[in-house]
Structure formats: C-alpha cells, structure tokens
C-alpha positions in Angstrom: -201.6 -24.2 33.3 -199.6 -25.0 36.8 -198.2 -27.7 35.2 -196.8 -25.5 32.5 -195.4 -22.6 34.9 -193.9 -25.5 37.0 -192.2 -26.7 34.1 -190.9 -23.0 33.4 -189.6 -22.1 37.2 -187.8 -25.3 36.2 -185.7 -24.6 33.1 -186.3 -20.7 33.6 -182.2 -19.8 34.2 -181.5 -22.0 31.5 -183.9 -20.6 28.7 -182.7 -17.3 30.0 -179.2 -18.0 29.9 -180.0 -18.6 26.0 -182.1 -15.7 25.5 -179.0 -14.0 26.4 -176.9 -15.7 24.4 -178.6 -14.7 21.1 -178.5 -10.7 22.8 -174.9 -11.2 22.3 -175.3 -11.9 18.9 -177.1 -8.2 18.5 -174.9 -6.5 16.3 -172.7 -9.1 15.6 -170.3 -9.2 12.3 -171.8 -10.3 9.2 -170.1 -13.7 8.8 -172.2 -14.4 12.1 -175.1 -13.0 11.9 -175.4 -14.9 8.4 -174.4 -17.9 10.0 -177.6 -18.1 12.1 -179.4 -16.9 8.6 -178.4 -20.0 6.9 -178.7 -22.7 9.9 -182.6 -21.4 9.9 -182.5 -22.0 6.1 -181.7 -25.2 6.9 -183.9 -26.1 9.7 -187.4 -26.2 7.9 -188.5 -30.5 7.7 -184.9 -31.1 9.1 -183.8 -31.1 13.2 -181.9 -28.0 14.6 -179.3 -29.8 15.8 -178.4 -32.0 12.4 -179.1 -27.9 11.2 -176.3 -27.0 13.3 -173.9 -29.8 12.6 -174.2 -29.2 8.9 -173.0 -25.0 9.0 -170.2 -26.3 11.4 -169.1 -28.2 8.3 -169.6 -25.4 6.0 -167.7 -23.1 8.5 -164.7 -25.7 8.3 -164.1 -26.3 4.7 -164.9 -22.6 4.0 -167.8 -22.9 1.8 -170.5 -21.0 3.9 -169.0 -17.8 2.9 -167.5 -19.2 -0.5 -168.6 -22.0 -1.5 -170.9 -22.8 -4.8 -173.9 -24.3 -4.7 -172.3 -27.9 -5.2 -170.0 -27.8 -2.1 -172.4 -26.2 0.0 -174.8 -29.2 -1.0 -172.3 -31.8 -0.2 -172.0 -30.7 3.7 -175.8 -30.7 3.4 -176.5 -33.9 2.6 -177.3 -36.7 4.9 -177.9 -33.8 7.7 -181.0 -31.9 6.3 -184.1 -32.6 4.2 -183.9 -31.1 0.5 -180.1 -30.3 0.7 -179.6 -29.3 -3.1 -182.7 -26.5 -2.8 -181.3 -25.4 0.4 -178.0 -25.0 -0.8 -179.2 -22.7 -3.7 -180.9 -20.6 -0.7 -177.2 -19.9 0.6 -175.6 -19.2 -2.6 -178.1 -16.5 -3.3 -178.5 -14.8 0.2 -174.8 -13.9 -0.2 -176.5 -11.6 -2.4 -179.1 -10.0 -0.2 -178.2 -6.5 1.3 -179.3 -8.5 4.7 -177.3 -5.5 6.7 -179.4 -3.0 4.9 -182.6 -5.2 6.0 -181.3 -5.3 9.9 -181.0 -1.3 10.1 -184.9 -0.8 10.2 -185.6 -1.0 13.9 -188.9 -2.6 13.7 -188.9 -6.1 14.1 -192.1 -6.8 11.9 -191.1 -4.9 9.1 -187.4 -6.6 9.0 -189.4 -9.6 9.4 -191.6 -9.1 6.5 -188.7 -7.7 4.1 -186.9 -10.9 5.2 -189.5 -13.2 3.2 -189.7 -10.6 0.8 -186.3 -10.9 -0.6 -184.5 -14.2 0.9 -185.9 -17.4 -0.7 -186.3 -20.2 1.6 -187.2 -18.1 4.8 -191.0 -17.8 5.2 -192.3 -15.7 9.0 -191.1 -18.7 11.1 -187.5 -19.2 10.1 -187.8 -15.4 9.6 -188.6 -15.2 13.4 -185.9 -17.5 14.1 -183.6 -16.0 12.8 -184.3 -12.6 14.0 -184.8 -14.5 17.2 -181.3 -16.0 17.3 -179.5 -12.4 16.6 -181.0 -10.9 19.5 -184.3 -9.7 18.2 -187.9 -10.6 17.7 -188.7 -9.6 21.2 -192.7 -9.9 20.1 -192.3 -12.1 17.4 -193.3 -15.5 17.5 -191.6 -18.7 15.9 -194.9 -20.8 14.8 -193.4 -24.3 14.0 -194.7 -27.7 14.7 -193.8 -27.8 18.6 -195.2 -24.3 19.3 -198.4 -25.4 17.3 -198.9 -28.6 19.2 -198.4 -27.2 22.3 -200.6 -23.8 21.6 -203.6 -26.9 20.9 -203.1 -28.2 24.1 -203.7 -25.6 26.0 -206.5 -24.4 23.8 -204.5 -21.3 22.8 -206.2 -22.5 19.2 -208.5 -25.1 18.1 -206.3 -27.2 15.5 -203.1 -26.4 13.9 -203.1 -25.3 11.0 -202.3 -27.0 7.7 -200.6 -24.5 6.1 -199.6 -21.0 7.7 -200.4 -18.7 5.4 -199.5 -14.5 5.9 -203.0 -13.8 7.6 -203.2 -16.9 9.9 -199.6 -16.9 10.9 -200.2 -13.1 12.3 -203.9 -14.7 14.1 -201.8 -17.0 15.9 -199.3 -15.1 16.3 -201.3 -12.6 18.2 -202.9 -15.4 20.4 -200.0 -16.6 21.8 -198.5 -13.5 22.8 -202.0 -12.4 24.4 -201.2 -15.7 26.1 -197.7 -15.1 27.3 -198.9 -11.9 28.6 -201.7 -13.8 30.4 -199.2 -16.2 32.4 -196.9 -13.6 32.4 -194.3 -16.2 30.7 -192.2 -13.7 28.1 -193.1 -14.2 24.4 -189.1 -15.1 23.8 -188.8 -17.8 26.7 -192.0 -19.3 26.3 -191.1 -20.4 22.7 -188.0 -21.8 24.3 -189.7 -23.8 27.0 -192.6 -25.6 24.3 -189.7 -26.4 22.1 -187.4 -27.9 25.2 -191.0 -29.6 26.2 -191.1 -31.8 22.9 -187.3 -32.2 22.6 -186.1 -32.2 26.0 -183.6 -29.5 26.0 -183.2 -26.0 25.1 -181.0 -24.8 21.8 -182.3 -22.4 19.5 
C-alpha cells in the first residue's frame, strides 16, 4: 500500500493534468465527443495508443464522420484487433441520438443506456468513454490492468473471466470502497494502475 501512494505522489500532477484534460472535453461539440466514442470502440483486445493512431487517420481522410464501413475499415486495419466489426460499430453510432443519451445527468444511467443502444461498447469502454468526456466521476473502467492490479492488492481474489452486468457493479463497488480507503480519487487511481502496467499515462 506505501508502495502504491509513493507511486501516486509521483505521477499525481500528471494524472491530474489529464483528468483535466478530459474536463475540457465536458460539453464539447459532437464531432469530439464522438471522437473519444469511437477510439473506445476501438480499444477493446487492441492498445490505446495504436486506438488513437487509427481515429487520427479517420479524422484526416474524413471518414470518421463520413465514411462507410469499407473506408472506415481500411484506416483500421493493421492498428486494431477485429477492424471490419469495429468499423460496422462506427457506421451505426452515427445513428445513435448519443446527445440525447449525454443530457441525463446521472452517470450510471448514461452508462447503462450507452450499452443499451451502441453495439460494441459494453460498462468498460462505456466508462471510458464517459471517462474521457469529463464524466464518470464514480465509475470505474474494469479492464485487464485495473483487474491485475485490484488482485494484487487483494481488492479481489481472481479476475474474472468474463465481466458480466452483476460482477462488473461487485467490483466496481470494491474499488471505489478502496479509493476511498487510501483516499486516492476513483478517476486518478484508474490512471495510475494503467500508467503502472504501461509506463505512462494517456487515456
């Protein structure tokens, strides 16, 4: 647990300095905020940053906004892990009311409507996502890193083979009883187990 607050104090104005870069984003226009939708459709089996490289391409040649599912796919490929399916994810969130979805104020309940209606997202790249506009204050982004390093520090037992609805909300719950506990915010403490596995902080 020292080690862990050392490694905080550490990196803590940097993983601040990002938490207020996605605060920025709070409100943001729509081409942005569905920006950071589609590089967390991206991200799931693939890295964040190869994520990231592949919507700067789409952002270039125009076919995030406009581009079918072919074009989108090309950009994808060689960057991110099942680049025809994910490309099918972007074409049809340009169809989601995803403004609409933003208005309600409670983060759980955008969350859920999120999986509800954009396929491809499940609670973590939901979280992300919410995360990365400036939101998900109490949410928490459950993927492989934050699992590993919620084991470690006997947070839980084992991680989980699959994360379904009920155990995503368990664990969920356990970690932000642990943030509160080492008094490490929910937001930051994501940030510093991710930058702990990959050796930096992005989003």
């Amino acid at each position: 647990m020292k080690a862990l607050k050392k490694e905080y104090e550490k990196r803590k104005q940097i993983i601040k300095s990002r938490i207020n870069d996605f605060e920025k984003l709070r409100g943001a226009p729509y081409s942005r905020t569905f920006e950071e939708l589609c590089f967390c459709l991206c991200t799931p089996q693939s890295k964040a940053l190869n994520a990231d490289k592949a919507i700067t391409g789409l952002k270039k040649n125009g076919a995030l906004l406009k581009g079918n599912a072919s074009d989108i796919s090309k950009c994808l490929k060689g960057l991110v892990r099942f680049h025809n399916n994910k490309a099918l994810y972007i074409q049809n969130a340009r169809g989601i009311d995803i403004r609409g979805i933003l208005k309600n104020k409670n983060d759980f309940d955008v969350r859920e409507e999120i999986v509800k209606n954009i396929k491809g997202l499940g609670f973590k790249e939901a979280s992300h996502f919410l995360r990365n506009i400036g939101r998900a204050e109490d949410l928490a982004i459950l993927d492989v890193h934050i699992l590993r390093n919620l084991k470690r520090l006997g947070v839980i037992k084992e991680v989980p083979k699959t994360l379904t609805r009920k155990i995503y909300y368990e664990i969920e719950e356990k970690m932000r009883v642990f943030s509160e506990d080492i008094k490490i915010p929910l937001r930051e403490l994501d940030l510093l187990f991710w930058s702990r596995e990959t050796g930096c902080v992005f989003k």
